[in-house]
PDB file of N, CA, C and O in Angstrom:
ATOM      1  N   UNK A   1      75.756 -33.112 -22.211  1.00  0.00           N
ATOM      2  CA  UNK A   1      75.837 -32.807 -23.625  1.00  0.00           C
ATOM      3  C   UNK A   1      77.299 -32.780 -24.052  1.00  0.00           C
ATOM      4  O   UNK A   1      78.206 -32.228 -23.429  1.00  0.00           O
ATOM      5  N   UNK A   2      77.432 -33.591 -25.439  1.00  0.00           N
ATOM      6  CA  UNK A   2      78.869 -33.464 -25.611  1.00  0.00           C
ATOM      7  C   UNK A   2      79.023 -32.387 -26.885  1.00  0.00           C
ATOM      8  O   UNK A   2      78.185 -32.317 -27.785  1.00  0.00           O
ATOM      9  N   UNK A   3      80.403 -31.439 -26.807  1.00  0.00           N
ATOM     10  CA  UNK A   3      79.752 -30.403 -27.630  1.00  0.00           C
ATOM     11  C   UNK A   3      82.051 -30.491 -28.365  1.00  0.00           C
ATOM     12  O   UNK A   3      83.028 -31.020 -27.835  1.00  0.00           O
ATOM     13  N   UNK A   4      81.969 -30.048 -29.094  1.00  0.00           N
ATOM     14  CA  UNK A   4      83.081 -29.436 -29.375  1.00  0.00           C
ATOM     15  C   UNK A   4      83.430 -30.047 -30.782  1.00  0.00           C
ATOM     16  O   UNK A   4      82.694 -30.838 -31.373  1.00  0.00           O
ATOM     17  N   UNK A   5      84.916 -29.481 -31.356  1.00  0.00           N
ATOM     18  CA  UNK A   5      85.324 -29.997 -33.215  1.00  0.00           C
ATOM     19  C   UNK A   5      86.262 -31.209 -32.367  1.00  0.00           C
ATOM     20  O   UNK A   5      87.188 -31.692 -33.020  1.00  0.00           O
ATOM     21  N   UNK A   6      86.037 -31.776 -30.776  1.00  0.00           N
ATOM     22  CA  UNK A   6      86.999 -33.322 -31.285  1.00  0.00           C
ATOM     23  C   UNK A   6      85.788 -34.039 -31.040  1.00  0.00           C
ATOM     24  O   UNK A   6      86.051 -35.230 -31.207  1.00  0.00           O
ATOM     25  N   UNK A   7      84.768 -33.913 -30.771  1.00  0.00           N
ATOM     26  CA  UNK A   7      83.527 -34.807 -30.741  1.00  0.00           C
ATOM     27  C   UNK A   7      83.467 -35.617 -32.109  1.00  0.00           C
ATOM     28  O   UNK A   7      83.177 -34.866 -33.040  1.00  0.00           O
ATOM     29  N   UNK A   8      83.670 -37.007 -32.509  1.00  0.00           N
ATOM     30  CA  UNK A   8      83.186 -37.364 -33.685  1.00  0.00           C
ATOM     31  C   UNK A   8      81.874 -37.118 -34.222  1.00  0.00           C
ATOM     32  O   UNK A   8      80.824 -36.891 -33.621  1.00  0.00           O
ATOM     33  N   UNK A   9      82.177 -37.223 -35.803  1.00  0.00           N
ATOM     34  CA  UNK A   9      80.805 -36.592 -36.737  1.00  0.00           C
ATOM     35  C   UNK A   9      79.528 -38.391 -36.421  1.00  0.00           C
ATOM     36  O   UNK A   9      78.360 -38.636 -36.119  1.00  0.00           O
ATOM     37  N   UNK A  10      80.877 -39.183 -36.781  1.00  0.00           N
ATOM     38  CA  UNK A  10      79.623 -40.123 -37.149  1.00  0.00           C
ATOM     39  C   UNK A  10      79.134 -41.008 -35.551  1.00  0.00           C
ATOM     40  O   UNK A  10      79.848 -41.438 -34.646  1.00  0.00           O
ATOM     41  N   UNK A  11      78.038 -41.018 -35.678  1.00  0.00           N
ATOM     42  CA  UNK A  11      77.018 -41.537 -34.544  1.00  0.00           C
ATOM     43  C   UNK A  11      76.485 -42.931 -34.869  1.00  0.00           C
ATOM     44  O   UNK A  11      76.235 -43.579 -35.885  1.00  0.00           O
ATOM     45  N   UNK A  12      76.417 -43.114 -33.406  1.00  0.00           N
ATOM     46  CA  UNK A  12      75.083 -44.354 -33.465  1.00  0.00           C
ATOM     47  C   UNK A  12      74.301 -44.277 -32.539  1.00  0.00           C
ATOM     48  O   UNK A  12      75.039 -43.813 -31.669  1.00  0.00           O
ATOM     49  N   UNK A  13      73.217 -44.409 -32.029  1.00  0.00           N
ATOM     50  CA  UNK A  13      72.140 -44.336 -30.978  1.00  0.00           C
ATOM     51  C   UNK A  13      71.433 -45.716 -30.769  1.00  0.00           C
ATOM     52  O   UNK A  13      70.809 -46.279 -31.668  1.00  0.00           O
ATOM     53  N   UNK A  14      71.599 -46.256 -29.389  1.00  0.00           N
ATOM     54  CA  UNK A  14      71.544 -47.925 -29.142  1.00  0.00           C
ATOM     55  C   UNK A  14      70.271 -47.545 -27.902  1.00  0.00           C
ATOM     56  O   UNK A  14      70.016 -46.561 -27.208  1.00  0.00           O
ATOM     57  N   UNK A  15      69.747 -48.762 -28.064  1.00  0.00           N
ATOM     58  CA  UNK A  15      68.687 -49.192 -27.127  1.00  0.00           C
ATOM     59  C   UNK A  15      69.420 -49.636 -26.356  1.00  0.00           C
ATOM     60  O   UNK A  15      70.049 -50.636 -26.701  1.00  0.00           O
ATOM     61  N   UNK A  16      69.637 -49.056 -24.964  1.00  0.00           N
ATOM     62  CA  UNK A  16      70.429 -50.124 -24.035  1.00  0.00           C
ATOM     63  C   UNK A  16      69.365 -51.237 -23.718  1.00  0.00           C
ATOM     64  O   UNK A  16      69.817 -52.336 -24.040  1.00  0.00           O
ATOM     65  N   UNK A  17      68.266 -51.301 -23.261  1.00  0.00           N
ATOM     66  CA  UNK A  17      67.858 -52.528 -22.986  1.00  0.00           C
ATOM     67  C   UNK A  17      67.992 -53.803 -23.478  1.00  0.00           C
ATOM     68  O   UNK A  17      68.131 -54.935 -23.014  1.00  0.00           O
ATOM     69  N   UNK A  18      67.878 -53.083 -24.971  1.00  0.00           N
ATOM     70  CA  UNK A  18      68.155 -54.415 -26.290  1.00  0.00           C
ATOM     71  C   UNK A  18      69.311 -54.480 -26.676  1.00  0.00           C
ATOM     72  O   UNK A  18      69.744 -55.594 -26.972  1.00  0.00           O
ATOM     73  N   UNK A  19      70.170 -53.317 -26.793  1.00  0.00           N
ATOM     74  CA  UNK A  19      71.602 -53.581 -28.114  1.00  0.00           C
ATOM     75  C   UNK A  19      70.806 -53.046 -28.915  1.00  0.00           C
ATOM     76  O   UNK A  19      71.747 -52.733 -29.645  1.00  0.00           O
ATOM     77  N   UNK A  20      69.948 -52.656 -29.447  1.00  0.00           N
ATOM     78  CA  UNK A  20      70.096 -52.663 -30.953  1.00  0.00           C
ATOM     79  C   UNK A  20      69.704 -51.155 -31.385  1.00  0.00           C
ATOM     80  O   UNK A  20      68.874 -50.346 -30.971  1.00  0.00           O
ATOM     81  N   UNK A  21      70.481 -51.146 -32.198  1.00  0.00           N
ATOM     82  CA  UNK A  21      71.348 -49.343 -33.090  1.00  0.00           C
ATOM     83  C   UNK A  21      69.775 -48.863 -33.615  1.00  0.00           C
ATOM     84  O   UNK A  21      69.246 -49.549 -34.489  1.00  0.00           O
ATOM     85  N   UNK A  22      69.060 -47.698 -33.074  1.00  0.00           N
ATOM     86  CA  UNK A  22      68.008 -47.237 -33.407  1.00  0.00           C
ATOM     87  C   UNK A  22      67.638 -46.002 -34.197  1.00  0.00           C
ATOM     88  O   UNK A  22      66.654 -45.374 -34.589  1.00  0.00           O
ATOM     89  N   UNK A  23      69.298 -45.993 -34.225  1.00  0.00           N
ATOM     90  CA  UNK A  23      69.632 -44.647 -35.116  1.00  0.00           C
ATOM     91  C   UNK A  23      70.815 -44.734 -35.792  1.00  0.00           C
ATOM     92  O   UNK A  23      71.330 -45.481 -34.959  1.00  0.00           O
ATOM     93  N   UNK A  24      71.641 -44.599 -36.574  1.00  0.00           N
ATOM     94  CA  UNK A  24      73.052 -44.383 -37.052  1.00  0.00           C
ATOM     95  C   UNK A  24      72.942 -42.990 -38.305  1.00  0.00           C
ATOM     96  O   UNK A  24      71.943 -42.456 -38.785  1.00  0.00           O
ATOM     97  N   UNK A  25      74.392 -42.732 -38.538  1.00  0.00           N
ATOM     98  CA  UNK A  25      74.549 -41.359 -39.069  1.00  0.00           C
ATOM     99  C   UNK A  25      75.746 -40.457 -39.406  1.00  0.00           C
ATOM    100  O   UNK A  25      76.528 -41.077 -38.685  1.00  0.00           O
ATOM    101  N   UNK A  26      76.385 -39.643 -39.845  1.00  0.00           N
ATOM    102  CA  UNK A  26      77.033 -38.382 -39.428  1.00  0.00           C
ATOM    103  C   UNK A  26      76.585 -36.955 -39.451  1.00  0.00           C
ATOM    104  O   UNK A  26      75.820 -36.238 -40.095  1.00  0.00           O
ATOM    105  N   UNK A  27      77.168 -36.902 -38.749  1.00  0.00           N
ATOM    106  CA  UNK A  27      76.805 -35.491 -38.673  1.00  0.00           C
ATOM    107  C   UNK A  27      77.050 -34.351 -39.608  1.00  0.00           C
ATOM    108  O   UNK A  27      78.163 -34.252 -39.091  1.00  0.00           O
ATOM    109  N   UNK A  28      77.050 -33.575 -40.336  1.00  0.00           N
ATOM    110  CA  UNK A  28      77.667 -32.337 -41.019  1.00  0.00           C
ATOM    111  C   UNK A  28      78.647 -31.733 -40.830  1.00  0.00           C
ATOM    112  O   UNK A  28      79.523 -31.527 -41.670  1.00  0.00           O
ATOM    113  N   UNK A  29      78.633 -31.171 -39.110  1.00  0.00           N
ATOM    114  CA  UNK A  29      79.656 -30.405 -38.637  1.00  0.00           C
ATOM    115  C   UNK A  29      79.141 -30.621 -37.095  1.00  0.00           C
ATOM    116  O   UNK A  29      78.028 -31.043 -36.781  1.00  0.00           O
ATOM    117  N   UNK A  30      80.280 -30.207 -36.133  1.00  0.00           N
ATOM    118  CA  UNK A  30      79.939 -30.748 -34.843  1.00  0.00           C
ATOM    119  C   UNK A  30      78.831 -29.405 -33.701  1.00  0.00           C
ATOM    120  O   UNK A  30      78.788 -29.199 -32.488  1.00  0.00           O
ATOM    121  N   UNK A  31      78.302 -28.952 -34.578  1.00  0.00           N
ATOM    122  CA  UNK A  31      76.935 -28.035 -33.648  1.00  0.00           C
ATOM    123  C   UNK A  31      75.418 -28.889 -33.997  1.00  0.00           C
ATOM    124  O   UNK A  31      74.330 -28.864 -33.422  1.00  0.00           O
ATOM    125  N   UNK A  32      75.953 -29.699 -35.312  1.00  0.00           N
ATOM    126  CA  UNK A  32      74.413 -30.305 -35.553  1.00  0.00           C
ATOM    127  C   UNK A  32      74.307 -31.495 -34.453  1.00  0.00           C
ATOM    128  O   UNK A  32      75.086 -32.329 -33.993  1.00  0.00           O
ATOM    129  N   UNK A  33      72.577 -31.051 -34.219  1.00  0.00           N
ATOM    130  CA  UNK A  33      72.280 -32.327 -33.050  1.00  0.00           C
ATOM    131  C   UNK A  33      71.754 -33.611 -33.427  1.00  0.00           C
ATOM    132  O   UNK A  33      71.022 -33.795 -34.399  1.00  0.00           O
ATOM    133  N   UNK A  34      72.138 -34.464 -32.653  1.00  0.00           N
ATOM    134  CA  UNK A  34      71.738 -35.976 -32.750  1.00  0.00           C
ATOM    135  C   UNK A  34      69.838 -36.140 -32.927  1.00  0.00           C
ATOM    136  O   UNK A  34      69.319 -35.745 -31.883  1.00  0.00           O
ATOM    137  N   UNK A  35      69.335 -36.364 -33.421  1.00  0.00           N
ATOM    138  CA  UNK A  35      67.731 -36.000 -32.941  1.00  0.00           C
ATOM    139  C   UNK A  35      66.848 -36.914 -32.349  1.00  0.00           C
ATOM    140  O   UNK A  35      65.953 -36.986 -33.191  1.00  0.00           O
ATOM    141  N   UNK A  36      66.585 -37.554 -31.553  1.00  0.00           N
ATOM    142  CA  UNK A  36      65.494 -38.521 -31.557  1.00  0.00           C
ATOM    143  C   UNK A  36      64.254 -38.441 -30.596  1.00  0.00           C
ATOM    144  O   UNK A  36      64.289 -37.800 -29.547  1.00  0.00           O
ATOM    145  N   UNK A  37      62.979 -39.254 -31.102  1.00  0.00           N
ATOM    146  CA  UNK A  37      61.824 -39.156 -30.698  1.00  0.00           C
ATOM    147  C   UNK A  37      61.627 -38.939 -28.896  1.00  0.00           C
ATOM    148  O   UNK A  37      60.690 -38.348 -28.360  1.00  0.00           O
ATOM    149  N   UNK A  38      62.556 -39.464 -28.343  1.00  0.00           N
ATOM    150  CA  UNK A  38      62.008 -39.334 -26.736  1.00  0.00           C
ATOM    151  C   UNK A  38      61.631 -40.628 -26.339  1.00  0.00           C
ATOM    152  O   UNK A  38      61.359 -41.572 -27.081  1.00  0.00           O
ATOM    153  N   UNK A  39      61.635 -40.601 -25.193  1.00  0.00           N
ATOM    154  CA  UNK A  39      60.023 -41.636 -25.070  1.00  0.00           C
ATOM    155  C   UNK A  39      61.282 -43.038 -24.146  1.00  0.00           C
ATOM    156  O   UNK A  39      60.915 -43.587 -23.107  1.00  0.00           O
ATOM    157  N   UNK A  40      62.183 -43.245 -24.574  1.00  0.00           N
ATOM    158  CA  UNK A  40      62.877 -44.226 -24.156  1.00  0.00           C
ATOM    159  C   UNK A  40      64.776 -44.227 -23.755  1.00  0.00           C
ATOM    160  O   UNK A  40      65.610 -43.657 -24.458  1.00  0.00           O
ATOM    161  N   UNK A  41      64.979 -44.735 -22.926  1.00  0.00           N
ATOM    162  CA  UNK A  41      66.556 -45.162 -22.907  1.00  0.00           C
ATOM    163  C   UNK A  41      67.462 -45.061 -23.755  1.00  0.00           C
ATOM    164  O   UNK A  41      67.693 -46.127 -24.324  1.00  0.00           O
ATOM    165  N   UNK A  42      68.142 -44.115 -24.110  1.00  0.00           N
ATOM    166  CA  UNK A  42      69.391 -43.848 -25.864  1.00  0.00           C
ATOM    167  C   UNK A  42      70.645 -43.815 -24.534  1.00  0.00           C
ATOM    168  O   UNK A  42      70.733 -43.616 -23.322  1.00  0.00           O
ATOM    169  N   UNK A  43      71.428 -44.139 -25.649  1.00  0.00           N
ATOM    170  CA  UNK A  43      72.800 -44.616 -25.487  1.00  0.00           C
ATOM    171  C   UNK A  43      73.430 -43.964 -26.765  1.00  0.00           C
ATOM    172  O   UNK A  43      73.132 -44.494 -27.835  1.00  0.00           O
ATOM    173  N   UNK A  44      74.301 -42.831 -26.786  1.00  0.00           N
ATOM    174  CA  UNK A  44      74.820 -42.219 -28.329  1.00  0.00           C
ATOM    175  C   UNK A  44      76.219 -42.376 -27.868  1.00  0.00           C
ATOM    176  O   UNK A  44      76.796 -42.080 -26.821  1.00  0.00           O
ATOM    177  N   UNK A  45      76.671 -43.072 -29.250  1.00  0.00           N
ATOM    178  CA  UNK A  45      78.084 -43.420 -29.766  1.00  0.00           C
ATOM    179  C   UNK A  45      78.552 -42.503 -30.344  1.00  0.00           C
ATOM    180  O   UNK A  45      77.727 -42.064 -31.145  1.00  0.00           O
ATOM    181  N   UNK A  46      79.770 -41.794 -30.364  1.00  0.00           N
ATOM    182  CA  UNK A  46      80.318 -41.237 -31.209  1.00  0.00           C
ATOM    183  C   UNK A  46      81.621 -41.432 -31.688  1.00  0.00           C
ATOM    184  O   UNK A  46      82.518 -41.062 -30.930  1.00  0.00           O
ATOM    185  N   UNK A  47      81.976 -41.975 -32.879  1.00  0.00           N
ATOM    186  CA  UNK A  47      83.684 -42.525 -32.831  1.00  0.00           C
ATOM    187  C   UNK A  47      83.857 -42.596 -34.709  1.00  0.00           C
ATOM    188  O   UNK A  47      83.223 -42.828 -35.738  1.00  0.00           O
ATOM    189  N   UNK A  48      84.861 -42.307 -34.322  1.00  0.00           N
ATOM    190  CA  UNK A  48      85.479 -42.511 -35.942  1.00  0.00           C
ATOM    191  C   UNK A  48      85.731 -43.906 -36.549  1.00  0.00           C
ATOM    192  O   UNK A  48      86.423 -44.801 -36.064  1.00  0.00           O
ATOM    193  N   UNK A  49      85.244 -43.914 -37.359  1.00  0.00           N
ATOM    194  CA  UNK A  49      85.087 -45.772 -37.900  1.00  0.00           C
ATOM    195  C   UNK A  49      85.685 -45.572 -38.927  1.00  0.00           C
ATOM    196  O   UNK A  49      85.166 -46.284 -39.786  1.00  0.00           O
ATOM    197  N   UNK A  50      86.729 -44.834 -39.457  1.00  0.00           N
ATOM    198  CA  UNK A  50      87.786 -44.538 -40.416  1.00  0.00           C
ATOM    199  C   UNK A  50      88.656 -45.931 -40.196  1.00  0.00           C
ATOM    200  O   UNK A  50      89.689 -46.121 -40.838  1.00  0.00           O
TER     201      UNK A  50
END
């Protein structure tokens, strides 16, 4: 788990099998969590695209 205020806000969540972004986003503030269904392989990006 990545936790802290240098963690970037904005996200992306990738299918590694495929590449392809199954989620994108920012966050609010850095305690809110990324959320997703389960079930498969995530890959979460976090980086400043400023």
């Amino acid at each position: 788990m990545l936790f802290g205020d240098d963690v970037p806000l904005t996200y992306r969540v990738v299918d590694p099998r495929t590449g392809d972004v199954v989620a994108r986003g920012v966050r609010q503030d850095a305690s809110e969590w990324i959320m997703d269904a389960g079930g498969a392989p995530r890959v979460y990006i976090c980086c400043d695209e400023a």
